[in-house]
N, CA and C of each residue as an Amber inpcrd file, in Angstrom:
protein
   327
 -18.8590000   8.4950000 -10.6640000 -17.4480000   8.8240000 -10.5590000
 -17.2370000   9.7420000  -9.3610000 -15.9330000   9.5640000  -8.6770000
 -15.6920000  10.5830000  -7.1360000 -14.0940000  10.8790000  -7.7650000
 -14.3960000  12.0960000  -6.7820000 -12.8570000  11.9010000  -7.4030000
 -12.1170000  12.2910000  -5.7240000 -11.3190000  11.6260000  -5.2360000
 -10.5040000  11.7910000  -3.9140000  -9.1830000  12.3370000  -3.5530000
  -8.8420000  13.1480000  -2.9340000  -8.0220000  13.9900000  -2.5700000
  -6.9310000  13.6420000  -1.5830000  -5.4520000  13.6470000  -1.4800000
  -4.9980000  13.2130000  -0.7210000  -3.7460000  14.0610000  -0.2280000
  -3.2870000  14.3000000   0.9990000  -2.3410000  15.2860000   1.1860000
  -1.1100000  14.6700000   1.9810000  -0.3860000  14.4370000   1.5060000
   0.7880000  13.7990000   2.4350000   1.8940000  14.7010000   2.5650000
   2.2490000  15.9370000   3.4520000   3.5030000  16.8690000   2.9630000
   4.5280000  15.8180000   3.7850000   5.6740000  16.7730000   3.3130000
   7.0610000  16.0080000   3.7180000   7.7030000  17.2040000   4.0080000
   8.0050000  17.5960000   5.5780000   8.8420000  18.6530000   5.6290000
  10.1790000  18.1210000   6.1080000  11.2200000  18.8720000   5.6410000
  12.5080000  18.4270000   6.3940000  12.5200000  17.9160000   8.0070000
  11.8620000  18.5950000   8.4510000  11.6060000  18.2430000   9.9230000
  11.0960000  16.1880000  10.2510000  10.1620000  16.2020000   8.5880000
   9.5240000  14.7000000   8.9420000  10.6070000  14.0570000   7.8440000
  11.1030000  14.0430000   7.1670000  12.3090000  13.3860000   6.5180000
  13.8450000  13.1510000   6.8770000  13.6930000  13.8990000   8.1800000
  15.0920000  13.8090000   9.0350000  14.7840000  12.6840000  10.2470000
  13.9050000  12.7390000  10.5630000  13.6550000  11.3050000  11.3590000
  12.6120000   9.9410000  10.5720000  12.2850000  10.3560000   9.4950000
  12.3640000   9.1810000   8.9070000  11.0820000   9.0690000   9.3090000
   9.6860000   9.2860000   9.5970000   8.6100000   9.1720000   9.6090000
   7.1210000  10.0200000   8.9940000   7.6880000  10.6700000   8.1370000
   6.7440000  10.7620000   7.0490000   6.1420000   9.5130000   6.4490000
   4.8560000   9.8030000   5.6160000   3.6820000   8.7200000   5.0380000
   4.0700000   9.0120000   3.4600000   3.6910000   8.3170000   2.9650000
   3.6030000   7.8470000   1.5590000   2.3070000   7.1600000   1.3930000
   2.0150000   7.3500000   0.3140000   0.2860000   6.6650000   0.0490000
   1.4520000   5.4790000  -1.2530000   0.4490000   3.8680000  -0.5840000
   1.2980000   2.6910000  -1.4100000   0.5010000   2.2660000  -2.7300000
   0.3330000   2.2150000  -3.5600000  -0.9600000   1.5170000  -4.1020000
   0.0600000   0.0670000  -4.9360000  -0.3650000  -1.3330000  -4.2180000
  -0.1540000  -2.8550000  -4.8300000  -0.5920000  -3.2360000  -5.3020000
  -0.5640000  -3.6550000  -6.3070000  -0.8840000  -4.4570000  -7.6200000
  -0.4450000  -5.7770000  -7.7190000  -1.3010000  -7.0910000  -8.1340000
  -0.0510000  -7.9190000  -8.1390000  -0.9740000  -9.1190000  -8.9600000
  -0.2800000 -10.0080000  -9.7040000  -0.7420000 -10.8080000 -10.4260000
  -0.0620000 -12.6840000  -9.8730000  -0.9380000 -13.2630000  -8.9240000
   0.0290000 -14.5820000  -8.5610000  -1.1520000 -15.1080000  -9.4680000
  -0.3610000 -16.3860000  -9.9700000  -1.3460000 -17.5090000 -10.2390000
  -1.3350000 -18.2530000  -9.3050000  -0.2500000 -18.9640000  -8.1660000
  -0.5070000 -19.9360000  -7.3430000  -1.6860000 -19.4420000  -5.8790000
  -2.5440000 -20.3560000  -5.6890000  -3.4740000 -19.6400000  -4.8870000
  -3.0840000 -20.0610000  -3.5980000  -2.0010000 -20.5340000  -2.8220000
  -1.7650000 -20.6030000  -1.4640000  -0.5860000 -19.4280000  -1.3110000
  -0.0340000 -19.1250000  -2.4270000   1.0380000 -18.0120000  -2.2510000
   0.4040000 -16.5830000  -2.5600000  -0.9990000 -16.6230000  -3.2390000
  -1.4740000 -14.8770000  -3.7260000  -2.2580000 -15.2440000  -2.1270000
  -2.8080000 -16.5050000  -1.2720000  -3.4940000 -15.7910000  -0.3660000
  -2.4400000 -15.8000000   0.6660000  -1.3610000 -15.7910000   0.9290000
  -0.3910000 -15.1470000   1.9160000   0.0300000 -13.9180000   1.4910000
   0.0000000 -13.7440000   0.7360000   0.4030000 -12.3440000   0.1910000
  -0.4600000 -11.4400000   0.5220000  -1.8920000 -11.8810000   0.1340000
  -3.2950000 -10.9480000   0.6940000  -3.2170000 -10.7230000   2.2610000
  -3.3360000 -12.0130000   3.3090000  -2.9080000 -11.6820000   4.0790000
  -1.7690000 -10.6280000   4.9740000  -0.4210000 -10.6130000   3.8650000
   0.4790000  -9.8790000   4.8270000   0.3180000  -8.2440000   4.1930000
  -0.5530000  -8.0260000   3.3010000  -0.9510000  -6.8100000   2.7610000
  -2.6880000  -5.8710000   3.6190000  -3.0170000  -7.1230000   3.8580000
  -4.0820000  -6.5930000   4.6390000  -4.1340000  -6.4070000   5.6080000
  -2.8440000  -6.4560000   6.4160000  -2.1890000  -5.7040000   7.7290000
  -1.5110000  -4.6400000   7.6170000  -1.1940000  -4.0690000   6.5060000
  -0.6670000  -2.7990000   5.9820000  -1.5590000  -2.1290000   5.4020000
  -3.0270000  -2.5600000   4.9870000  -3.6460000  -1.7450000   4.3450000
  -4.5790000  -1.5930000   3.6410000  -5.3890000  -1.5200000   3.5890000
  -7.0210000  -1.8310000   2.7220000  -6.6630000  -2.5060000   1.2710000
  -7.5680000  -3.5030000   0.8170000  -8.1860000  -4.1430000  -0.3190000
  -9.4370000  -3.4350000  -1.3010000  -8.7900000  -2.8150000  -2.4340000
  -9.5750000  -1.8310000  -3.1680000 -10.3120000  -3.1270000  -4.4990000
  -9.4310000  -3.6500000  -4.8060000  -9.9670000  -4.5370000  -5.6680000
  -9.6240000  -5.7040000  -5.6970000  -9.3030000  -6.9180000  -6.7750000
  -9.3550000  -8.2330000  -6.1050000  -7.5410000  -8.2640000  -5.8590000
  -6.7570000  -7.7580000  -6.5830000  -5.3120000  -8.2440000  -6.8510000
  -5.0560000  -6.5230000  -6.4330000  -5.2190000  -5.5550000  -5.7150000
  -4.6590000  -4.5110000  -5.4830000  -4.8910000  -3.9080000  -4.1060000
  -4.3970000  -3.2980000  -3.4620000  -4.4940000  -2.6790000  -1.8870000
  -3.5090000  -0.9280000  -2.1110000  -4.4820000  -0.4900000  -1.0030000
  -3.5460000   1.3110000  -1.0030000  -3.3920000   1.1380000   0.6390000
  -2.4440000   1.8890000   1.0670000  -2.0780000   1.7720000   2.2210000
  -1.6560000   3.5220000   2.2410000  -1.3720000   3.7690000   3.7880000
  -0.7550000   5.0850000   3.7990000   0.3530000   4.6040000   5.0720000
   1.2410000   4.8100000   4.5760000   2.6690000   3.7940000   5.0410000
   4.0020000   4.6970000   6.0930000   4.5820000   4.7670000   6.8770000
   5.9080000   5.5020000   7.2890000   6.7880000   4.5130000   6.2960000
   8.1840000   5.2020000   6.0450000   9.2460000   4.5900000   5.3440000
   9.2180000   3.1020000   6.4610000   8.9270000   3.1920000   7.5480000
   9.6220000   2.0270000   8.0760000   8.6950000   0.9790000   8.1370000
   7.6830000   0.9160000   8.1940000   6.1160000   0.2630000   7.8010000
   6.4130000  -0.3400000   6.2650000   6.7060000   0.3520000   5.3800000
   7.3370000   0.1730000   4.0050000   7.7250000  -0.9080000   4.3780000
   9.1480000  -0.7250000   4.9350000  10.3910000  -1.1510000   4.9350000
   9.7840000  -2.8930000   5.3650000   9.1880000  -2.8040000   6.4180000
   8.2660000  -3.8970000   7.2850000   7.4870000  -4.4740000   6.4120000
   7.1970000  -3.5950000   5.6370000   5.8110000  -4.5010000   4.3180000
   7.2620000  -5.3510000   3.3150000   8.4470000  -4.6710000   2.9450000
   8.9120000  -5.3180000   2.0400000   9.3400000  -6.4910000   2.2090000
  10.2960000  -6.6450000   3.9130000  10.6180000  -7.6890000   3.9100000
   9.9890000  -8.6400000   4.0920000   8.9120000  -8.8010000   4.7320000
   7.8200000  -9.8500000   4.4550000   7.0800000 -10.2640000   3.5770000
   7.2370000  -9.4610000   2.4030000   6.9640000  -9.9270000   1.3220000
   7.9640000 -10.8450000   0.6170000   9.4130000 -10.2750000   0.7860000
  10.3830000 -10.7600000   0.2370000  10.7090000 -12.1660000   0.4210000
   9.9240000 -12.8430000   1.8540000  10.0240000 -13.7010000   2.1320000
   8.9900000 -14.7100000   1.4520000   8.4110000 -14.0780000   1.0570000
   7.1810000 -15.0090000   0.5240000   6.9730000 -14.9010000  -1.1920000
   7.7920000 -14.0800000  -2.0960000   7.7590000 -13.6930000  -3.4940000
   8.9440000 -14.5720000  -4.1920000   8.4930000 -14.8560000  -5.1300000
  10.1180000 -15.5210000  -6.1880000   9.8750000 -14.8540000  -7.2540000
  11.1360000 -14.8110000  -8.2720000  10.9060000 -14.3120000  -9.4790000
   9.6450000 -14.0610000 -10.6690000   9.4500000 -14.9190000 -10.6670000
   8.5540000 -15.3390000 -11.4730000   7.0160000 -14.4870000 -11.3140000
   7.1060000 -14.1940000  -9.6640000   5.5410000 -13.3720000  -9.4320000
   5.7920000 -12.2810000 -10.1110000   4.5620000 -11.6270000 -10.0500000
   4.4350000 -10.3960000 -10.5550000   3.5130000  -9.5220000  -9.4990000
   4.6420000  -8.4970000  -9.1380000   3.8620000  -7.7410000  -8.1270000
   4.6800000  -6.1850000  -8.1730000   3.4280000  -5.4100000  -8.5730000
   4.4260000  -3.8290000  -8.1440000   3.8660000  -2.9420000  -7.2820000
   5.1470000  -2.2820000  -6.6920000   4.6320000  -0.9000000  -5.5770000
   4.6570000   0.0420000  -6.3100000   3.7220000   0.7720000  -6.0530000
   3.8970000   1.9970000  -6.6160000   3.7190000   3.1780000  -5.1570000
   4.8000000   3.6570000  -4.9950000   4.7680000   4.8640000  -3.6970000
   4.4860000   6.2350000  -4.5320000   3.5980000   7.0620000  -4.0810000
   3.1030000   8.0990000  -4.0990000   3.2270000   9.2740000  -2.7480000
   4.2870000  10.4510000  -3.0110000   4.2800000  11.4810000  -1.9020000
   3.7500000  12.5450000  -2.2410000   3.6500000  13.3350000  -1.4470000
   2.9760000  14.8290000  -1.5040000   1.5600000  14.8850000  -1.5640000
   1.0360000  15.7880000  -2.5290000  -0.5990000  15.6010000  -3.1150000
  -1.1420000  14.6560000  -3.8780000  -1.9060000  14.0790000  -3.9330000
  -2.4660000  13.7290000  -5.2010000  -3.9440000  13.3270000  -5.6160000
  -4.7250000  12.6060000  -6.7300000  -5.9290000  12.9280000  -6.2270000
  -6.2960000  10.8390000  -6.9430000  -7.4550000  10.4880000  -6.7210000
  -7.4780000   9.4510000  -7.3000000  -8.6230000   9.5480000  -7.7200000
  -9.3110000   8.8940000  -9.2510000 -10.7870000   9.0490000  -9.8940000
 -11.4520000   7.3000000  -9.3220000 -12.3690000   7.6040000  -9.0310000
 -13.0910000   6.2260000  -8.5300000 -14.5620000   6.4630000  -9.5280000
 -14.9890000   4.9860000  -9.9260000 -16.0200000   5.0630000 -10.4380000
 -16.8540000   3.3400000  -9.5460000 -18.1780000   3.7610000  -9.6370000
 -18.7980000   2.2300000  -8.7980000 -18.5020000   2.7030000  -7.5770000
 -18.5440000   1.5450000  -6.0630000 -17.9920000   1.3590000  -5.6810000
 -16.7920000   1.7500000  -4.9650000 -16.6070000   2.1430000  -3.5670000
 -15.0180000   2.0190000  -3.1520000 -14.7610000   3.5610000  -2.8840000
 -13.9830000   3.9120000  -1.4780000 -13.7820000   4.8870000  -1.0860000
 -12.1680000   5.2700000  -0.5850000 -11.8130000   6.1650000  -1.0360000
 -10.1130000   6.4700000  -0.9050000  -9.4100000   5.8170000   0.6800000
  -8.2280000   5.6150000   0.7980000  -7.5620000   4.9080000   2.0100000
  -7.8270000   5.9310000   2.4790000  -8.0380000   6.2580000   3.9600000
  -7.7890000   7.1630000   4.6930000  -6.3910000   6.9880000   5.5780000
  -5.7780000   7.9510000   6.1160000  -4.7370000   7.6470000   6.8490000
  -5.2360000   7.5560000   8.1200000  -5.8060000   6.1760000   8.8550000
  -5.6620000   5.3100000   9.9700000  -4.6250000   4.4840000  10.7290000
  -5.0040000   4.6590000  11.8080000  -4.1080000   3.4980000  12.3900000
  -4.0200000   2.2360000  12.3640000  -3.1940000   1.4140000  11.6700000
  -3.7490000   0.2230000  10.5840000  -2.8910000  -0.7280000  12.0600000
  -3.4930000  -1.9690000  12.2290000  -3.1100000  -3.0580000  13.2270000
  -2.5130000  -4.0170000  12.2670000  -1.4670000  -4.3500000  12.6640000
  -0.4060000  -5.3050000  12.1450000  -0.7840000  -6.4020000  12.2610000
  -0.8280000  -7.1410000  11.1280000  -0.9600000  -8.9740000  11.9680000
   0.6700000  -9.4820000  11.4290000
């Protein structure tokens, strides 16, 4: 077991122009397998693959914003997929396997 640490502050200064980070963690359950692997794809340009159906990213609102609508384009009702955004501190427990997102400079595809 590790346990990982993460610090994202938000000062007025970074919430007035809109480029503060958020740590993302995705979850998502497709059954169709040409639509969960476009989905993998447009997630693994935003952000590491922790397990088979989940990714953490460390995101600006507008990177977000960039992850949603391209998803939006590719999701229908029926999927099942959630964001969960995380600000400020926080810590995550890992057991096995697998090391916390770091905040990198992630290349877009």
């Amino acid at each position: 077991m590790k346990e990982a640490f993460f610090n994202l502050p938000i000062t007025e200064d970074e919430r007035k122009v809109r480029n503060y980070k958020q740590y993302v963690l995705i979850i998502y359950d497709i059954t169709d397998t040409k639509k969960r692997n476009k989905l993998s794809k447009i997630l693994s340009g935003f952000g590491e693959r922790v397990q088979f159906s989940a990714f953490e990213a460390i995101l600006t609102k507008q990177q977000f914003q960039k992850m949603q609508k391209m998803l939006n384009g590719v999701l229908e009702d029926d999927d099942k997929v959630r964001i969960y955004k995380i600000r400020g501190t926080g810590a995550v427990t890992i057991y096995g396997k697998g090391e916390l997102v770091t905040d990198n400079e992630t290349i877009f595809v």
